[in-house]
BAPAKOL-661670 format. One record per residue: residue in three letters; z, x, y of N, C-alpha, C in turn. Coordinates in steps of 0.02 Angstrom, whole numbers, plus 50000, padded with zeros to 5 digits. Each point is the difference from the previous one (the first is absolute). Layout:
REM BAPAKOL-661670
   zanu     n_z     n_x     n_y    ca_z    ca_x    ca_y     c_z     c_x     c_y
    ALA       Z       X       Y       Z       X       Y       Z       X       Y
...
***
This chain:
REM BAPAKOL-661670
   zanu     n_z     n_x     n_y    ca_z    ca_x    ca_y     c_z     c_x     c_y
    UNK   49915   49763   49424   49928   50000   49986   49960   49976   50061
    UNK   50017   49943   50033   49967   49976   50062   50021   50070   50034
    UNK   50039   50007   50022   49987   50074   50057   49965   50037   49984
    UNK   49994   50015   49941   49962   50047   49990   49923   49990   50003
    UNK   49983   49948   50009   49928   49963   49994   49993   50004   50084
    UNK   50035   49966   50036   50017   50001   50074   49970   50089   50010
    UNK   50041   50033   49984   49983   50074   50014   49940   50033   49980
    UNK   49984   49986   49958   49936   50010   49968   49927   49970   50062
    UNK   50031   49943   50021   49958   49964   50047   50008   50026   50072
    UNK   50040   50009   50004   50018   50052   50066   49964   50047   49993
    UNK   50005   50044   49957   49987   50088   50002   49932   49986   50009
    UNK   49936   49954   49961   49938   49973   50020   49976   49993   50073
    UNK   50055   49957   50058   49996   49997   50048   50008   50059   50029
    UNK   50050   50050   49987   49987   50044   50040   49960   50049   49985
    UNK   49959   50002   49948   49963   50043   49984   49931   49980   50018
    UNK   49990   49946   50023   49948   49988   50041   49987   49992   50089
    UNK   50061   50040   50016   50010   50013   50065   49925   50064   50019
    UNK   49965   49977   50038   49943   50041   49999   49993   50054   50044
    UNK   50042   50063   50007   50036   50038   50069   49937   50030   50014
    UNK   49943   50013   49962   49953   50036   50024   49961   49962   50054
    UNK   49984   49926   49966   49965   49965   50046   50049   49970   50088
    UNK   50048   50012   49985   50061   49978   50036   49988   50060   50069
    UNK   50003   50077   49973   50003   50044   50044   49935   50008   50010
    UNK   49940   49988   49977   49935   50005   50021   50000   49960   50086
    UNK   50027   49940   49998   50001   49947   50014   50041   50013   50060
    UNK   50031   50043   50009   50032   50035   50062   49951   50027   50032
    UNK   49964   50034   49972   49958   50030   50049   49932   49978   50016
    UNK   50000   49940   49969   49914   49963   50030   49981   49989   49950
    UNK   50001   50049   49945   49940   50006   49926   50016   49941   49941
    UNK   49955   49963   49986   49999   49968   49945   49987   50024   49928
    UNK   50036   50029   49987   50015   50056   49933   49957   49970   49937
    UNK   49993   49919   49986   49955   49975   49972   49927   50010   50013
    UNK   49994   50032   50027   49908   49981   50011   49976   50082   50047
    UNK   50030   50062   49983   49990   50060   50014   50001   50038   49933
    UNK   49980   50059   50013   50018   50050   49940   49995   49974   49935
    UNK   50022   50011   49952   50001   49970   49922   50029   49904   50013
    UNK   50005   49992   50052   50047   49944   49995   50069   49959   49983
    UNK   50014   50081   49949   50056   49992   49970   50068   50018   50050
    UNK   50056   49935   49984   50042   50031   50042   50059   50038   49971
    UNK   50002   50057   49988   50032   50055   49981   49996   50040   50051
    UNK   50051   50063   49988   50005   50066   50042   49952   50027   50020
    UNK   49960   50019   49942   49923   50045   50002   49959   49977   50054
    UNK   49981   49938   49998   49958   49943   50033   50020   50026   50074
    UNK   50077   49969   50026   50010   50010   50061   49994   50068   50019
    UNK   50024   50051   49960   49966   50080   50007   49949   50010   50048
    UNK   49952   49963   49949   49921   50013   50034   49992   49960   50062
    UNK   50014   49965   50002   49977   49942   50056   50054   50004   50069
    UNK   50070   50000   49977   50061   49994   50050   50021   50047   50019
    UNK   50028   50047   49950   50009   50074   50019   50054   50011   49971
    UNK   50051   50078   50013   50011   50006   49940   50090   49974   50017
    UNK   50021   49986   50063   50090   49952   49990   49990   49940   49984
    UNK   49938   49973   50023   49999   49935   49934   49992   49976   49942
    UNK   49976   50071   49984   49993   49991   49907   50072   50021   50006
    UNK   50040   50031   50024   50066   50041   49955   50040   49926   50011
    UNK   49986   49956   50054   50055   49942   50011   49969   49947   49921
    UNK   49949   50003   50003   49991   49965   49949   50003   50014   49934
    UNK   49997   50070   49977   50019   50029   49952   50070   49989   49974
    UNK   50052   49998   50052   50069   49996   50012   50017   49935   49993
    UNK   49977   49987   49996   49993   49894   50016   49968   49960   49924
    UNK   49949   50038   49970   49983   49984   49940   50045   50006   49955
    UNK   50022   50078   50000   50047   50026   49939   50070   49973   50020
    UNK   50031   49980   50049   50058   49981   50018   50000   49939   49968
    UNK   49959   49933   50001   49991   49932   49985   50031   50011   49923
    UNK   49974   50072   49940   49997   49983   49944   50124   50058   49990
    UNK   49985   50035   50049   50054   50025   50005   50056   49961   49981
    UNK   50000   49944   50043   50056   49970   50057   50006   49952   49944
    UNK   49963   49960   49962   49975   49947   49955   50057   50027   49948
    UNK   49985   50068   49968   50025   49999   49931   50065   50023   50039
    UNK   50027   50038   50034   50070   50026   50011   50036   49945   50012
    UNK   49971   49954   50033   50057   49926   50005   50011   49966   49920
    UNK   49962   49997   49992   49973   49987   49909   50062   50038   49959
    UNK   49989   50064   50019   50047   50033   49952   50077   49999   50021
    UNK   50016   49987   50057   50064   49988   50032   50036   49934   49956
    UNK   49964   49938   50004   50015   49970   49978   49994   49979   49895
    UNK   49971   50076   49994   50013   50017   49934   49985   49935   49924
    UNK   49931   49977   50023   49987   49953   49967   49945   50002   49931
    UNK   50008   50071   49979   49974   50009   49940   49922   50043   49984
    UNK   49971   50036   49969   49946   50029   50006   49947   49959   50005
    UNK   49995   49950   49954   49932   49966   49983   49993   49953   50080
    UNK   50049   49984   50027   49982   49946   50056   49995   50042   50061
    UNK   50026   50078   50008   49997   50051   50034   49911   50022   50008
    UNK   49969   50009   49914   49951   50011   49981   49940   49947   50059
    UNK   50012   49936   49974   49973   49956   50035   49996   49980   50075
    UNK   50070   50017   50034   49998   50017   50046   49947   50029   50031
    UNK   50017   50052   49979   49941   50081   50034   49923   49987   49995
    UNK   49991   49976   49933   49915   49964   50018   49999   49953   50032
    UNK   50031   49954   50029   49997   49967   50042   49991   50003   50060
    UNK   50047   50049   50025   49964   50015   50063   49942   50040   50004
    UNK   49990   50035   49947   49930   50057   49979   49944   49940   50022
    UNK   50020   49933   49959   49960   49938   50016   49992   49973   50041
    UNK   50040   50001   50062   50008   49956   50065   49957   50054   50043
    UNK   49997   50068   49986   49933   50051   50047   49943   49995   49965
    UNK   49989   50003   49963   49943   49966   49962   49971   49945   50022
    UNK   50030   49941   49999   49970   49950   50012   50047   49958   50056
    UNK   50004   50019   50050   50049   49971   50045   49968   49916   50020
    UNK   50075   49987   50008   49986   49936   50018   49972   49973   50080
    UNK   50027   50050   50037   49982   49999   50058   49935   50018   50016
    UNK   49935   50027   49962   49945   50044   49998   49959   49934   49958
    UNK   50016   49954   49966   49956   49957   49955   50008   50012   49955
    UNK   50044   50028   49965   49998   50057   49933   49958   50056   50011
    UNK   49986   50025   50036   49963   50054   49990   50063   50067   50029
    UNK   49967   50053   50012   50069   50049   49995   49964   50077   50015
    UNK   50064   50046   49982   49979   50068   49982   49998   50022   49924
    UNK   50002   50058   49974   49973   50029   49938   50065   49987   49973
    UNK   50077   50020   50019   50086   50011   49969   50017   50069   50007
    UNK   49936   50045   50004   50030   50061   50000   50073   50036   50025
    UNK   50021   49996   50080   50037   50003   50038   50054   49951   49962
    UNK   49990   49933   50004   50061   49954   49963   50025   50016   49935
    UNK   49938   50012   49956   50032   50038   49935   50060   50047   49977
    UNK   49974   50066   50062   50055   50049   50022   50065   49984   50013
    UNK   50003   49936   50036   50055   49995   50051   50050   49961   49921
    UNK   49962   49959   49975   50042   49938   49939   50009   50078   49957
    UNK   49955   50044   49967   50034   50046   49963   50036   50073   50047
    UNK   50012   49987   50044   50056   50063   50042   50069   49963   49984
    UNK   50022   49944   49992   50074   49979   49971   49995   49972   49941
    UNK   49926   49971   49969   50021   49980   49912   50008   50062   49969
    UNK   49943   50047   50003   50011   50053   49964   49974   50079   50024
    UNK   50073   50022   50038   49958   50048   50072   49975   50056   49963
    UNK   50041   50037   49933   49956   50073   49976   49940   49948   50001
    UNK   49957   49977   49954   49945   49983   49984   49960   49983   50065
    UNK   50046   50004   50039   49961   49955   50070   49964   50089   50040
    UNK   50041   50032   49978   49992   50093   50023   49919   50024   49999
    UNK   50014   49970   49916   49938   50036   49954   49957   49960   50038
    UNK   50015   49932   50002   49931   49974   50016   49970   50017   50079
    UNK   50046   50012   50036   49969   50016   50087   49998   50071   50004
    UNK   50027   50027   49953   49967   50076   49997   49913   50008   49966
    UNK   49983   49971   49959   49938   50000   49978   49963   49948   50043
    UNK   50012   49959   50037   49967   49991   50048   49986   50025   50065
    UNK   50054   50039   50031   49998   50045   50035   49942   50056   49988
    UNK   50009   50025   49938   49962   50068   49972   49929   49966   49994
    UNK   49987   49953   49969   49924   49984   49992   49971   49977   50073
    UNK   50044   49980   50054   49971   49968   50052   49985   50062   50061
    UNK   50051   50060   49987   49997   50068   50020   49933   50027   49984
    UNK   49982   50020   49933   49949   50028   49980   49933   49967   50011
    UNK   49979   49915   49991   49970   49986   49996   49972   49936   50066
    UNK   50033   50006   50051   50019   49955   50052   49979   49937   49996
    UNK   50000   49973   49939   49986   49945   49979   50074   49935   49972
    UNK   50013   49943   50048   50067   49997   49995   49978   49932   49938
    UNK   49952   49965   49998   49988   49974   49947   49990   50047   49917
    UNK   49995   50044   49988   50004   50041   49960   50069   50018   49973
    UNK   50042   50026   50073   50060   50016   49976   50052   49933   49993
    UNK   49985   49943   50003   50018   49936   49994   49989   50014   49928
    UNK   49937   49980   49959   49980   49982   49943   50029   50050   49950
    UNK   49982   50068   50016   50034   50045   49960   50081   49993   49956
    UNK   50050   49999   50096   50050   49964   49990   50028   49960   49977
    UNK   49976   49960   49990   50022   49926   49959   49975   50001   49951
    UNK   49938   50054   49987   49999   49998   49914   50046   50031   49970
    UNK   50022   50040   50025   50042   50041   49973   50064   49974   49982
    UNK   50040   49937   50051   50053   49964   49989   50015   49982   49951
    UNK   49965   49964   49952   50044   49978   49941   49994   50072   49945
    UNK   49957   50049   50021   50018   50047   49945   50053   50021   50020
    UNK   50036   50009   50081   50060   50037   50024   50037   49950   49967
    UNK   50024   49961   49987   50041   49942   49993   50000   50038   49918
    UNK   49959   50007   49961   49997   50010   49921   50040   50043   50003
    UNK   49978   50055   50036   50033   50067   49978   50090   49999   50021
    UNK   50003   49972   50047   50080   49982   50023   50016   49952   49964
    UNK   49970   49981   49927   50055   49949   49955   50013   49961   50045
    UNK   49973   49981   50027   50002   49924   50039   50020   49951   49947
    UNK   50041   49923   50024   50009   49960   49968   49914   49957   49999
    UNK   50019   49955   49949   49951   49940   49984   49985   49969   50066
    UNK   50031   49978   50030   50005   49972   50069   49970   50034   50056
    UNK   50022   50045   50010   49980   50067   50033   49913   50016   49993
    UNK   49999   50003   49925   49922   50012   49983   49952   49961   50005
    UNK   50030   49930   49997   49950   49953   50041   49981   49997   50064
    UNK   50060   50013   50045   49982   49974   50051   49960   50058   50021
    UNK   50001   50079   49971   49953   50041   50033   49926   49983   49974
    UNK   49989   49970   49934   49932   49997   49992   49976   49921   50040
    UNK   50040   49953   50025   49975   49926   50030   49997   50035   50077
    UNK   50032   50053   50039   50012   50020   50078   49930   50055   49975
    UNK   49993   50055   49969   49935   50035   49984   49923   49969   49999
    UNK   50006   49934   49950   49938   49982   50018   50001   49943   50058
    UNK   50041   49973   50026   49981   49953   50058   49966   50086   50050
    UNK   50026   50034   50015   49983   50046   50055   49917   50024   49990
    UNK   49998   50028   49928   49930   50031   49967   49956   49937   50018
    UNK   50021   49939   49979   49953   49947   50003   49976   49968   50085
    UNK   50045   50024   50025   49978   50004   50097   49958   50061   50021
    UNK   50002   50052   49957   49930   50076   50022   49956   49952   49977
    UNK   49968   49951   49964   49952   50008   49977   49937   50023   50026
    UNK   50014   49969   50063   49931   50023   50049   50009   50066   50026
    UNK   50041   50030   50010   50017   50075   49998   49979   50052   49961
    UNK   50023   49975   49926   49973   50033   49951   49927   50002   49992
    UNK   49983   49947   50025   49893   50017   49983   49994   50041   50038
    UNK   50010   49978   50079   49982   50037   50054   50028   50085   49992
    UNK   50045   50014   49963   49999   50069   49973   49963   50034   49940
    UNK   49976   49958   49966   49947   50019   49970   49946   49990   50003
    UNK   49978   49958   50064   49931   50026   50029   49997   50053   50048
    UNK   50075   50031   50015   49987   50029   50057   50002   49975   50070
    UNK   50027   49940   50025   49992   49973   50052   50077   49981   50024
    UNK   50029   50034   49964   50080   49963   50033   50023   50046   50067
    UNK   50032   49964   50067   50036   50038   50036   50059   50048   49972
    UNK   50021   50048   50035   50045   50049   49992   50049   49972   50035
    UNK   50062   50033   49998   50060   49990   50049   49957   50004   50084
    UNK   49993   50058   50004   49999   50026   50066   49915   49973   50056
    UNK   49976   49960   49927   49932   49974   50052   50005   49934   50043
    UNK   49955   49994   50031   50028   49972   50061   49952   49902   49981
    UNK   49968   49998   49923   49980   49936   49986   50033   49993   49945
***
């Protein structure tokens, strides 16, 4: 039980490893206080360009990757597996290294569900893909996405366990657009490809 608490506390730490602000930070830019401010992929997109969003893209989703596959190696049960994975969802969120403050989870989300639960992990970066394609809006295809998660989880007879943790990882993410979501329904949100 202590290891597993230990790990749980770990996966936090590394999920608040902040690679966006880290690789901003290579090249001069203070990733906090440009563009949306947020330090995610998108952000450095606009501001850094586009091998530093992919290092940090790679770097977000890896943190939530690397977390559960050691997790599952050592084969320590769904529900503490479960907890795991929001945990680090939690440590980009609110990193410790940042003040608690953070990115949205999007990218980390992916990475914790590409080894808890990779079909479902398909559906979900395929409909983000497709909505962020059509509509070049990557906060959109974020929100869409993750709404959709715990219904993917329903329809795959997901366990009890399973179904929580997609509706507690769904709304922590929805509940970080918030300011996204207005700004798309006033009409004022950046696109992928704009340059604020």
């Amino acid at each position: 039980m202590y290891f597993k608490i230990f790990f749980v506390m770990a996966a936090y730490l590394i999920g608040s490893i902040p690679f966006g602000v880290l690789v901003s930070k290579i090249k001069g830019v203070d990733l906090k206080s440009v563009g949306s401010r947020n330090i995610g992929a998108t952000n450095v997109l606009r501001t850094v360009g586009k091998f530093p969003a992919l290092i940090t893209l790679l770097g977000d989703s890896l943190k939530g990757t690397v977390v559960i596959l050691i997790y599952r190696m050592m084969d320590g049960g769904e529900l503490w597996e479960s907890v795991t994975g929001i945990s680090v969802i939690l440590g980009h969120i609110y990193s410790i290294f940042l003040s608690f403050r953070g990115g949205k989870g999007v990218a980390t989300g992916f990475g914790v569900l590409a080894i808890y639960s990779p079909v479902e992990a398909v559906v979900v970066i395929i409909i983000w893909l497709v909505t962020a394609f059509y509509t070049r809006y990557s906060s959109l295809a974020a929100v869409i996405s993750y709404t959709a998660l715990p219904i993917i989880f329903l329809l795959s007879d997901a366990s009890y366990v399973k179904m929580v943790f997609a509706i507690v990882v769904s709304l922590l993410i929805i509940l970080q657009h918030r300011a996204n979501i207005k700004r798309l329904l006033d009409g004022t949100e950046s696109k992928i490809a704009d340059g604020s």
